[in-house]
N, C-alpha and C positions, 0 to 999 in steps of 0.2 A: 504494500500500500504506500503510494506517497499522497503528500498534499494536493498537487493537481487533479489527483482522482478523488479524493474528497471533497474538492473546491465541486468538480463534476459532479459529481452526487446531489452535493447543496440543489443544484439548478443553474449553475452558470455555464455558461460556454461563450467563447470569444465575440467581443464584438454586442456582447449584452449591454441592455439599455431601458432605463427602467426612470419613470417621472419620479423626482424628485422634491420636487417645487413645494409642497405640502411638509413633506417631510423635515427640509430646512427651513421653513416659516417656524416649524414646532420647536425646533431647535435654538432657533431665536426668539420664539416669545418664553422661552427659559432662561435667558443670559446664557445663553452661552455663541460664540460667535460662527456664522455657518460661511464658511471660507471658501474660494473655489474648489480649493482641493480636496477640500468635502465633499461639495458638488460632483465633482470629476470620481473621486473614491465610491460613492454610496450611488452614483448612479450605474455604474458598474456591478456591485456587487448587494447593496440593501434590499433587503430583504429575505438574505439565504442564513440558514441553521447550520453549520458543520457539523458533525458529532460523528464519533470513533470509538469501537474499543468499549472500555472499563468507565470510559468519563462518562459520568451522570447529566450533566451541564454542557448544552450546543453553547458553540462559537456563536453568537446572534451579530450581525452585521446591520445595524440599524441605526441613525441616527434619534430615532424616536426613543430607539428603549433604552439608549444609553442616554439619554437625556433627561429622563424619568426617574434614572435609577441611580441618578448621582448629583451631588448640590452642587451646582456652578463655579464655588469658591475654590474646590479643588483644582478645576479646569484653570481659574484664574491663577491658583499658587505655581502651578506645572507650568504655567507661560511665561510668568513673570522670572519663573527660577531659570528658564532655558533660553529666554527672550526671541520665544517663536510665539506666535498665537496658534495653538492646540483648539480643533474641534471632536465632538465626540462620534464616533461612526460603528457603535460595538461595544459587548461587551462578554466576556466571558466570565460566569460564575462573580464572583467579587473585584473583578479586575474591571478597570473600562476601558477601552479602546482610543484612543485620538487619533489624528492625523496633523503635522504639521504640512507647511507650506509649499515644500519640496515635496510632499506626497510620504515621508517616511514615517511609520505609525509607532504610536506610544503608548506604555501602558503603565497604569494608577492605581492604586487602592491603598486610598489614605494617606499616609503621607511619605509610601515608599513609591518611586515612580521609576522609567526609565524606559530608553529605545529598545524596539522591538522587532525593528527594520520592516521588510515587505510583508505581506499578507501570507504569503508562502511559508517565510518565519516564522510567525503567529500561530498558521496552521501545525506547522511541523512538532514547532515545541509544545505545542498545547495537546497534541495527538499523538505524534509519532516518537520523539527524542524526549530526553529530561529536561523541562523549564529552567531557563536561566535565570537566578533571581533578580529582580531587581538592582540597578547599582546604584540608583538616587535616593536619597530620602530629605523630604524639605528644610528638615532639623538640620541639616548638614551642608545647606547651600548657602 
């Protein structure tokens, strides 16, 4: 099994394309900022569940439910500590998912944070390999 067969599985395949526009209003009437490269990320992929294996908890690729499921002030600590603007497009189990600018994604939970490079990563470590922990944490910036 790799990740692009699970990315498959979700329902993606190349070239996917999916309305957005609802989805980033939500995201913004949150506080939280909905960036192009949200735009560009979540219309590609939002709306697909990964899930593998043992893990209990899909991959959820959505800007809605990570937007829901976590208080904006987080988003804002992880911005200001890295000095990108992070939007939310995911979340896995207690982790949320962002994206900065460049498109390279990141992830949260509380006040330990850190890169988690392409979606491929994401998948791979969340499913196939052992997660890498975190290497930030706020306390420490």
């Amino acid at each position: 099994m790799d990740a692009v067969t699970l990315l498959r599985r979700a329902g993606w395949s190349p070239g996917r394309s999916v309305d957005v526009a609802e989805e980033l209003a939500f995201v913004a009437s949150e506080g939280f900022p909905a960036t192009p490269a949200a735009e560009r990320f979540l219309s590609e992929y939002s709306g697909l569940q990964i899930s593998w294996g043992t893990k209990s908890n899909p991959l959820i690729l959505s800007g809605r439910v990570a937007a829901r499921g976590v208080d904006s002030g987080w988003c804002e600590a992880y911005s200001g500590a890295v000095g990108l603007t992070l939007s939310p497009v995911g979340e896995y189990s207690n982790m949320t998912l962002y994206i900065d600018p460049t498109g390279e994604l990141w992830g949260g939970f509380d006040a330990e944070y850190g890169q988690v490079g392409s979606l491929l990563d994401v998948i791979r470590e969340t499913f196939l390999e052992p997660p890498r922990a975190f290497d930030r944490r706020l306390d420490d910036d």
